[in-house]
C-alpha positions in Angstrom: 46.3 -24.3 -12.0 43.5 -22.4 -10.5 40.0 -22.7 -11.6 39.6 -19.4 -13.7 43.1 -20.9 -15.5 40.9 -23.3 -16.9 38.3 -21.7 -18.0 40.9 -19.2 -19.9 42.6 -22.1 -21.5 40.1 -23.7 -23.0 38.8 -20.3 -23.9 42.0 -20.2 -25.4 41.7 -23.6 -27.0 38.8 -22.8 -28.8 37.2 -19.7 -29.4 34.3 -20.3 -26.9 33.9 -17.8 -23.9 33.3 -19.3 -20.3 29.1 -17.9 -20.7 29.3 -18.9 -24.3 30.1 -22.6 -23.4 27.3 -22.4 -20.4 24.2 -21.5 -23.4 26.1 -24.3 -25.4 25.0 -26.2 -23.3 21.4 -25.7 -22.4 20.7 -25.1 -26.0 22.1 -29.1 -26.3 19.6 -29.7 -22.6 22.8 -31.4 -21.6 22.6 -31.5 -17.7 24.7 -34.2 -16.5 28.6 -34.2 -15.5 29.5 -37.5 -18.2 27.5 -36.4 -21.0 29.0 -33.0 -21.3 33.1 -33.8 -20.3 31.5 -36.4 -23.6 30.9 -33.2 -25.5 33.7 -31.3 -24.6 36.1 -33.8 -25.1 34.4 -35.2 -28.8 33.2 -32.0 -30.1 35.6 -28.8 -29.4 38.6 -31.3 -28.8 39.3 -30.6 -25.4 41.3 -32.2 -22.6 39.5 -34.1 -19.7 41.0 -31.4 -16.9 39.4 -28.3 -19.3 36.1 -30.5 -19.9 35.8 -31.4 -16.5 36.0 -27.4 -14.9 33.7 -26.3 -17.7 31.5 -29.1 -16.9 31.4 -28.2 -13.2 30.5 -25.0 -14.2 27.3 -26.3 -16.0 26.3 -28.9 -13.5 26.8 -26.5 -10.3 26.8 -22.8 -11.6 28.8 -20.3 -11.7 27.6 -18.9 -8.7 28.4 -22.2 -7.0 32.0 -21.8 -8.8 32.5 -18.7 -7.3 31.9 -19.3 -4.2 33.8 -22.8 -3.7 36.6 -22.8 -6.3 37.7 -18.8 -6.4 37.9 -16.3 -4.1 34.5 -15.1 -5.1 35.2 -13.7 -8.3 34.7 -15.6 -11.5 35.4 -14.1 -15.0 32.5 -15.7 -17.9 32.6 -13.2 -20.5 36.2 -13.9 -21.8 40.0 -13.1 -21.6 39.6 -10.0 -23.9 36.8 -8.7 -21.5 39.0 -8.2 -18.9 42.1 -6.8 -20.7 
């Protein structure tokens, strides 16, 4: 599953847009890898491979995502965005 798959999914899963999930989580000042796969996991009920890519995105950025885990392009703002 690529990286964007994710992101989609657990858009998917819960309501929550890629960028959506990224202010989450500042608004929280959570920062590190653990606590927010924790948060993911505990609070919008999702798997450990979902929690982990949204995670990565936090910790590293998506410019960081873009760069290393697509081929440059990374979609934030939601499925319906795009369609």
């Amino acid at each position: 599953m690529s990286f964007q798959a994710y992101l989609d999914n657990a858009e998917k899963q819960t309501g929550i847009t890629p960028r959506a999930f990224l202010g989450l989580a500042a608004e929280k000042k959570l920062t590190k890898h653990g606590e927010i796969i924790t948060w993911l996991k505990t609070e919008h009920g999702l798997g450990h491979g979902h929690a982990t890519a949204i995670a990565r995105l936090v910790t590293k950025g998506p410019e960081f995502v873009a760069a290393h885990h697509t081929d440059g392009v990374l979609h934030l703002d939601g499925v319906a965005a795009r369609a």
